[in-house]
C-alpha positions in Angstrom: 65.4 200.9 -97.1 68.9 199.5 -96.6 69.4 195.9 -96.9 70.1 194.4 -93.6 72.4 191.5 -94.0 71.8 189.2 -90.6 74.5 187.7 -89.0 74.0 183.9 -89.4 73.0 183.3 -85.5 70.0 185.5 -86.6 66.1 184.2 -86.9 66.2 186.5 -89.5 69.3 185.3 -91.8 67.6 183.0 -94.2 64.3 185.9 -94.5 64.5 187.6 -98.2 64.3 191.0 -98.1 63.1 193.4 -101.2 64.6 197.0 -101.6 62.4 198.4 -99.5 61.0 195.7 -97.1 61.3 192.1 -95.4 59.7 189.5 -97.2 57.8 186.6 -95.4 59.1 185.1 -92.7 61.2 181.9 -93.4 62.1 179.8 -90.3 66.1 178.4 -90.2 66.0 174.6 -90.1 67.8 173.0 -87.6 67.8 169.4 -88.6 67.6 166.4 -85.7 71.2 165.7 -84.5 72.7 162.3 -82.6 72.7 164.6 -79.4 69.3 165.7 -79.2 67.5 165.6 -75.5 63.4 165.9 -74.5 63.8 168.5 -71.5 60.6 169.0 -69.5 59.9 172.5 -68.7 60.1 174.1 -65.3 58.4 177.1 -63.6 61.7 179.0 -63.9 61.1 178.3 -67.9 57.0 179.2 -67.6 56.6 181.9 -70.4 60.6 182.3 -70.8 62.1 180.6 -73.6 65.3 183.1 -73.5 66.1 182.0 -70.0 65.9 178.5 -71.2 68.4 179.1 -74.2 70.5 181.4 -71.9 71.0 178.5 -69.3 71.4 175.8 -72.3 73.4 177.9 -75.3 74.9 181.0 -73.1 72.7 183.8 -74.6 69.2 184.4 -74.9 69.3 185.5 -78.3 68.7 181.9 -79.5 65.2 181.9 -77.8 64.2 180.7 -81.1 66.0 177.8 -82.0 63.0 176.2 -79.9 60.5 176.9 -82.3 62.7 175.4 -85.5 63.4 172.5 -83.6 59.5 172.1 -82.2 57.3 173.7 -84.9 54.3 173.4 -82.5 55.5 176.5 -80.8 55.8 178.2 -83.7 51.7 179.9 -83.1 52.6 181.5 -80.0 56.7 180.7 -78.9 56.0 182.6 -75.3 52.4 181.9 -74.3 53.1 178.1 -75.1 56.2 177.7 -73.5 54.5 175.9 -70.4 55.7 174.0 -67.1 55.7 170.5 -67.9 55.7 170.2 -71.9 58.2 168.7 -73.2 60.5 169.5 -76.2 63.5 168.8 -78.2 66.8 170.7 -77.6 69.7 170.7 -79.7 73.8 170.3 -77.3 75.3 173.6 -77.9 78.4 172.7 -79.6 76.0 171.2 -82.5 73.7 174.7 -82.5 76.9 176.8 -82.5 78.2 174.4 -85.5 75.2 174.4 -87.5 74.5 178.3 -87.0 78.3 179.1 -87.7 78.9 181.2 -84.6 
């Protein structure tokens, strides 16, 4: 297998990978920031954490930077993205800073 280096907006980046497969998943931290914000969910966010980071980060690629910043979505990041729980979002210009894209 080819080593896949992952760009460093990736979920993937800090994962090790061996010759010939991915080692265990490692979550990025994202540490607290000054700007942090509880957002409630809606019903246009029900089940739809890349429309979320699409609306908040302008792509939905960072989907995931909800489950390093709330680790209790981290069992099922889709299925417990619900209307009305609340969670902690990172501003943008932090996110882009601390993920170097």
């Amino acid at each position: 297998m080819t080593i896949i280096n992952y760009p460093a907006n990736s979920p993937y980046h800090a994962t090790p990978q061996l010759s010939w497969r991915m080692g265990i998943f490692v979550y990025r931290p994202i540490l607290p920031s000054a700007g942090d914000k509880p957002f409630t969910l809606n019903l246009r966010h029900q089940h739809r954490p890349d429309t979320l980071a699409f609306e908040l980060y302008g792509t939905p690629a960072y989907w995931w930077v909800f489950c390093a910043r709330n680790p209790f979505l981290r069992a099922n990041p889709v299925w417990d993205f619900i209307v009305g729980l609340e969670i902690m979002v990172s501003p943008s210009d932090y996110l882009h800073q601390v993920l170097g894209s």
